[in-house]
FITIKE-77810 format. One line per field, with one value per residue (C-alpha): residue number from 1; residue in three letters; x, y, z. Coordinates in Angstrom, 3 decimals, m for minus. Layout:
# residues N
pos = NUM ...
code = Ala ...
c1 = X ...
c2 = Y ...
c3 = Z ...
# end
This chain:
# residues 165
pos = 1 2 3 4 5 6 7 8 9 10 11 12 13 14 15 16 17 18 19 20 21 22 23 24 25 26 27 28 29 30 31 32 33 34 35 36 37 38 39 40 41 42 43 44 45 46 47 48 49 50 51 52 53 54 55 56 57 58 59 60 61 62 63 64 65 66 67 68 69 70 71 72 73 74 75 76 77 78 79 80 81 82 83 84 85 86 87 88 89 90 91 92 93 94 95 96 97 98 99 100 101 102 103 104 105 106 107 108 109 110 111 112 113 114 115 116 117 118 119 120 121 122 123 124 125 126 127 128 129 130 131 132 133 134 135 136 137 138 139 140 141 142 143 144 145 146 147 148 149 150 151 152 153 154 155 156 157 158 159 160 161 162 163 164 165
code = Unk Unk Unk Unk Unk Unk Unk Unk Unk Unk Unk Unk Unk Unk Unk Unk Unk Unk Unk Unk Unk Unk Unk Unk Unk Unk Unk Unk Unk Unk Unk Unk Unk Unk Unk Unk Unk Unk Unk Unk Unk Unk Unk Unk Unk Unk Unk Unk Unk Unk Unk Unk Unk Unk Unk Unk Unk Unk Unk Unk Unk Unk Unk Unk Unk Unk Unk Unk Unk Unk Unk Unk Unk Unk Unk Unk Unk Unk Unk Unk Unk Unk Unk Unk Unk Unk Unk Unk Unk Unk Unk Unk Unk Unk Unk Unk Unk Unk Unk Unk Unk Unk Unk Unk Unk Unk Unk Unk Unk Unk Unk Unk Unk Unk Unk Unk Unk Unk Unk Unk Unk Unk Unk Unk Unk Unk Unk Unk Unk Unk Unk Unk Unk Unk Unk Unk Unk Unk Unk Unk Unk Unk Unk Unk Unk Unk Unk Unk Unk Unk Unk Unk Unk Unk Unk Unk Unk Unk Unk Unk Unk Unk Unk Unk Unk
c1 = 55.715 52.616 49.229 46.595 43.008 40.594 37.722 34.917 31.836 28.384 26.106 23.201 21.353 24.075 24.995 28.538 31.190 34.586 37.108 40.415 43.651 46.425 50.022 53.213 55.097 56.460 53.967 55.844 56.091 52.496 51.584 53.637 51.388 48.177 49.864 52.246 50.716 53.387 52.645 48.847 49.027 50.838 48.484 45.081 43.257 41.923 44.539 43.708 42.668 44.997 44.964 46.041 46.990 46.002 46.132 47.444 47.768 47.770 47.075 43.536 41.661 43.797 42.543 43.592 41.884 42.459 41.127 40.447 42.141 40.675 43.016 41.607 42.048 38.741 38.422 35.939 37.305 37.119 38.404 39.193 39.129 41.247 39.282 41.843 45.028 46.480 50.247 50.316 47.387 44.322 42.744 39.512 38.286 35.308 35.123 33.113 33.105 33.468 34.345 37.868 37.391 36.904 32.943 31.180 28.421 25.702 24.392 26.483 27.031 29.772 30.736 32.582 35.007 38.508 41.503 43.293 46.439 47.486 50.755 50.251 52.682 54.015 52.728 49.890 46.333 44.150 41.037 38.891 35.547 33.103 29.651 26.937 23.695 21.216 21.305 20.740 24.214 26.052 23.851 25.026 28.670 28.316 27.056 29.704 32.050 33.717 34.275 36.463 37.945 39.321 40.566 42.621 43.645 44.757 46.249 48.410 49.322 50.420 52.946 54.077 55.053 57.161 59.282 61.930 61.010
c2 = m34.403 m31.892 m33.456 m33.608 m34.128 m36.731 m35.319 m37.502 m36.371 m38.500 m38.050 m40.417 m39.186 m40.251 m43.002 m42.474 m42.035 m39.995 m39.664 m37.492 m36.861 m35.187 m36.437 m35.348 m37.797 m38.679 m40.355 m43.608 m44.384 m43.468 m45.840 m48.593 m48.366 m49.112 m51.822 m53.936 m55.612 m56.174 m51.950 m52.581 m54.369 m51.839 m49.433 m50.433 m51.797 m49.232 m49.665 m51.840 m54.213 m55.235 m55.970 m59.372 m60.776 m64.543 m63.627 m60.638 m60.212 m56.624 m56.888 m56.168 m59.312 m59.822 m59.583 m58.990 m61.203 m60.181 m60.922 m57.754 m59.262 m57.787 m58.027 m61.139 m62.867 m62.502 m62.228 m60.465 m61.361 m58.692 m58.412 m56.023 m56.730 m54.936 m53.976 m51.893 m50.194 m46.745 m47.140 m43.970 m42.743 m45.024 m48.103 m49.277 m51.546 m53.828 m53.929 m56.649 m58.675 m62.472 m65.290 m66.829 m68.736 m64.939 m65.456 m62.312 m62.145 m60.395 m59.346 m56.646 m53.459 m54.023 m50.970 m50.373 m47.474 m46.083 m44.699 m41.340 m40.222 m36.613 m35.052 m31.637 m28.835 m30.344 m33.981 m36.382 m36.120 m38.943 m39.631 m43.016 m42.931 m45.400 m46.046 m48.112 m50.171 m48.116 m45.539 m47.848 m49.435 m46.079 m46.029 m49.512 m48.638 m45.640 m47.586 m50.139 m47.325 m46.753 m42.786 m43.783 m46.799 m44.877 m41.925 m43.939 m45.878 m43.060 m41.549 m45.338 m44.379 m40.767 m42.387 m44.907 m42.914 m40.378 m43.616 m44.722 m47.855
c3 = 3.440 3.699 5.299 2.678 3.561 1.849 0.205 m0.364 m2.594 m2.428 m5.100 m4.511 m7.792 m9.719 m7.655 m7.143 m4.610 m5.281 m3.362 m3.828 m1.811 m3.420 m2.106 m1.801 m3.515 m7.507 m9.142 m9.699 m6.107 m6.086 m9.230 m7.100 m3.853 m5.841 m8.237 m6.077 m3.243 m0.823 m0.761 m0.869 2.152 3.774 3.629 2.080 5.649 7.836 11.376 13.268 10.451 7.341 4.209 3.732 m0.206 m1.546 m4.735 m7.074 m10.588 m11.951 m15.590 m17.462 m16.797 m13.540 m9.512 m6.358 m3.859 m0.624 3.254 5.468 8.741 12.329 15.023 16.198 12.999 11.734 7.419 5.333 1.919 m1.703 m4.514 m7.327 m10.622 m13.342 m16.449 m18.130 m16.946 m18.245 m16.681 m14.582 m15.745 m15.290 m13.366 m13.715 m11.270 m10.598 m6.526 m4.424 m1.191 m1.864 m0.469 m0.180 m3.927 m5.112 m5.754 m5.665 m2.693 m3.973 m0.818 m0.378 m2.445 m5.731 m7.963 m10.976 m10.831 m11.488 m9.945 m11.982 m11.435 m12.077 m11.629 m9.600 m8.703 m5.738 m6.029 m7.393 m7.164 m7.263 m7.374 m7.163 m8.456 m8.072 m9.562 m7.449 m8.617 m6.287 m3.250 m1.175 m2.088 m1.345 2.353 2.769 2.618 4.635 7.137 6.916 8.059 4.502 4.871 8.169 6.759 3.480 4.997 7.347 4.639 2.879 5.924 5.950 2.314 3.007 5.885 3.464 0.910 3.360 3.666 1.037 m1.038
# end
Protein backbone atom coordinates (compact mmCIF):
# COMPACT_ATOMS: atom_id res chain seq x y z
CA UNK A 1 0.00 0.00 0.00
CA UNK A 2 1.61 3.54 -0.95
CA UNK A 3 1.53 6.33 1.99
CA UNK A 4 -0.74 9.10 0.99
CA UNK A 5 -0.68 12.39 2.75
CA UNK A 6 -3.85 14.33 4.07
CA UNK A 7 -4.38 17.58 2.62
CA UNK A 8 -6.45 19.88 4.46
CA UNK A 9 -7.62 23.33 2.89
CA UNK A 10 -9.14 26.20 5.32
CA UNK A 11 -11.03 28.76 3.76
CA UNK A 12 -12.36 31.01 6.52
CA UNK A 13 -14.16 33.38 3.90
CA UNK A 14 -16.10 30.68 2.80
CA UNK A 15 -16.28 28.99 5.93
CA UNK A 16 -15.28 25.62 5.08
CA UNK A 17 -12.89 22.90 5.82
CA UNK A 18 -11.81 20.12 3.13
CA UNK A 19 -9.96 17.56 3.58
CA UNK A 20 -8.64 14.87 0.95
CA UNK A 21 -6.46 11.67 1.08
CA UNK A 22 -6.37 9.49 -1.81
CA UNK A 23 -5.93 5.60 -0.86
CA UNK A 24 -4.75 2.71 -2.17
CA UNK A 25 -7.50 0.51 -1.94
CA UNK A 26 -10.98 -0.63 -4.22
CA UNK A 27 -13.49 1.57 -3.51
CA UNK A 28 -15.90 -0.91 -1.94
CA UNK A 29 -13.69 -1.65 0.91
CA UNK A 30 -13.34 2.04 1.07
CA UNK A 31 -17.33 2.70 0.94
CA UNK A 32 -17.37 -0.10 3.86
CA UNK A 33 -14.95 1.83 6.32
CA UNK A 34 -17.18 4.97 6.29
CA UNK A 35 -20.63 2.96 6.31
CA UNK A 36 -20.21 -0.01 8.71
CA UNK A 37 -19.29 0.84 12.12
CA UNK A 38 -17.63 -2.11 13.50
CA UNK A 39 -14.88 -0.47 10.65
CA UNK A 40 -15.66 3.09 11.89
CA UNK A 41 -14.54 2.24 15.12
CA UNK A 42 -11.53 0.89 13.94
CA UNK A 43 -10.24 3.71 12.63
CA UNK A 44 -12.32 6.95 13.11
CA UNK A 45 -10.66 8.08 16.84
CA UNK A 46 -7.44 9.74 16.71
CA UNK A 47 -4.86 6.77 18.75
CA UNK A 48 -4.92 6.92 21.74
CA UNK A 49 -8.67 7.68 21.86
CA UNK A 50 -11.51 5.48 20.04
CA UNK A 51 -14.35 5.65 18.54
CA UNK A 52 -16.85 3.90 20.44
CA UNK A 53 -20.66 3.04 18.68
CA UNK A 54 -24.21 3.30 20.75
CA UNK A 55 -26.00 3.68 17.98
CA UNK A 56 -25.70 3.27 13.99
CA UNK A 57 -28.04 3.38 11.32
CA UNK A 58 -26.72 4.29 7.83
CA UNK A 59 -29.68 5.25 5.81
CA UNK A 60 -30.88 9.02 4.87
CA UNK A 61 -32.58 10.09 8.00
CA UNK A 62 -30.31 7.60 10.01
CA UNK A 63 -27.22 8.49 12.75
CA UNK A 64 -24.38 7.31 14.14
CA UNK A 65 -24.07 8.25 17.76
CA UNK A 66 -20.93 7.61 19.00
CA UNK A 67 -18.60 8.38 22.36
CA UNK A 68 -14.91 9.53 21.67
CA UNK A 69 -13.31 7.24 24.51
CA UNK A 70 -9.75 8.65 26.12
CA UNK A 71 -7.71 6.07 27.52
CA UNK A 72 -8.97 6.65 30.85
CA UNK A 73 -12.47 6.14 29.92
CA UNK A 74 -13.43 9.56 29.58
CA UNK A 75 -16.52 10.33 26.64
CA UNK A 76 -17.12 13.32 24.56
CA UNK A 77 -20.17 12.12 22.67
CA UNK A 78 -21.16 13.23 18.42
CA UNK A 79 -23.00 12.30 16.10
CA UNK A 80 -23.49 12.32 12.35
CA UNK A 81 -26.44 12.54 10.73
CA UNK A 82 -27.15 11.13 7.18
CA UNK A 83 -29.01 13.54 4.90
CA UNK A 84 -28.71 11.67 1.72
CA UNK A 85 -26.47 8.83 0.54
CA UNK A 86 -25.08 8.30 -3.13
CA UNK A 87 -23.88 4.41 -2.67
CA UNK A 88 -20.22 4.84 -3.61
CA UNK A 89 -20.52 8.06 -4.60
CA UNK A 90 -21.90 10.50 -1.96
CA UNK A 91 -22.58 11.17 1.88
CA UNK A 92 -23.86 14.09 3.24
CA UNK A 93 -23.59 14.55 6.75
CA UNK A 94 -24.81 16.88 9.51
CA UNK A 95 -21.82 16.66 12.28
CA UNK A 96 -22.17 17.82 16.08
CA UNK A 97 -21.07 17.08 19.65
CA UNK A 98 -24.03 15.96 21.88
CA UNK A 99 -24.76 14.36 24.63
CA UNK A 100 -25.29 10.57 25.13
CA UNK A 101 -29.39 10.97 24.18
CA UNK A 102 -27.83 12.39 20.77
CA UNK A 103 -28.95 16.18 21.62
CA UNK A 104 -26.96 18.57 19.80
CA UNK A 105 -24.82 21.01 22.24
CA UNK A 106 -24.84 24.15 20.76
CA UNK A 107 -21.88 25.36 22.35
CA UNK A 108 -19.63 23.88 20.21
CA UNK A 109 -19.05 24.24 16.43
CA UNK A 110 -21.69 21.76 14.08
CA UNK A 111 -21.30 21.70 10.20
CA UNK A 112 -23.03 20.32 7.38
CA UNK A 113 -20.84 18.59 4.83
CA UNK A 114 -20.17 15.55 2.60
CA UNK A 115 -17.87 12.80 1.93
CA UNK A 116 -17.07 11.99 -2.23
CA UNK A 117 -15.69 9.13 -3.40
CA UNK A 118 -13.74 8.96 -6.66
CA UNK A 119 -12.13 6.09 -8.24
CA UNK A 120 -8.41 7.14 -9.27
CA UNK A 121 -5.72 5.30 -11.26
CA UNK A 122 -4.37 3.40 -8.54
CA UNK A 123 -7.07 3.88 -5.81
CA UNK A 124 -9.88 6.24 -4.32
CA UNK A 125 -9.80 9.73 -3.55
CA UNK A 126 -11.89 11.24 -1.08
CA UNK A 127 -12.66 14.13 0.05
CA UNK A 128 -14.88 15.45 3.12
CA UNK A 129 -16.04 18.84 2.97
CA UNK A 130 -17.55 20.63 5.56
CA UNK A 131 -19.36 23.98 5.84
CA UNK A 132 -19.32 25.97 9.32
CA UNK A 133 -21.79 28.78 10.78
CA UNK A 134 -18.88 31.42 11.38
CA UNK A 135 -14.90 31.61 11.47
CA UNK A 136 -14.90 31.46 14.63
CA UNK A 137 -16.36 27.82 14.39
CA UNK A 138 -13.47 26.70 12.03
CA UNK A 139 -10.82 28.50 14.91
CA UNK A 140 -12.70 26.56 17.43
CA UNK A 141 -11.97 23.23 15.88
CA UNK A 142 -8.51 24.04 15.10
CA UNK A 143 -8.00 24.60 18.43
CA UNK A 144 -9.64 21.49 19.53
CA UNK A 145 -6.76 19.72 17.71
CA UNK A 146 -8.94 18.56 14.60
CA UNK A 147 -6.02 18.85 11.85
CA UNK A 148 -4.03 16.20 14.22
CA UNK A 149 -6.95 14.23 15.15
CA UNK A 150 -8.06 13.63 11.31
CA UNK A 151 -4.89 12.92 9.88
CA UNK A 152 -4.29 10.26 12.41
CA UNK A 153 -7.52 9.10 11.81
CA UNK A 154 -6.91 8.80 8.37
CA UNK A 155 -3.52 7.40 8.93
CA UNK A 156 -5.82 4.47 11.20
CA UNK A 157 -7.86 4.13 7.93
CA UNK A 158 -4.89 3.79 5.52
CA UNK A 159 -3.60 0.71 8.00
CA UNK A 160 -6.98 -0.71 7.99
CA UNK A 161 -7.53 -0.98 4.66
CA UNK A 162 -3.86 -2.70 3.94
CA UNK A 163 -5.59 -5.50 6.01
CA UNK A 164 -8.10 -8.07 4.49
CA UNK A 165 -11.78 -7.67 5.61
Amino acid sequence: MISNKTNIEKNLVEKTILVSREFDAPLSNVWRAYTESELLEQWWGPSPWRAETKSFDFRVDGAWLYAMVSPEGEKHWAIMQYTAIEPLVRIEIVDAFCDAMGVINHAFPKSVGSFTFTKTQTGVLVEFKMNYLSEQDILTLVEMGFEKGITIALDQLEKLLGQSF
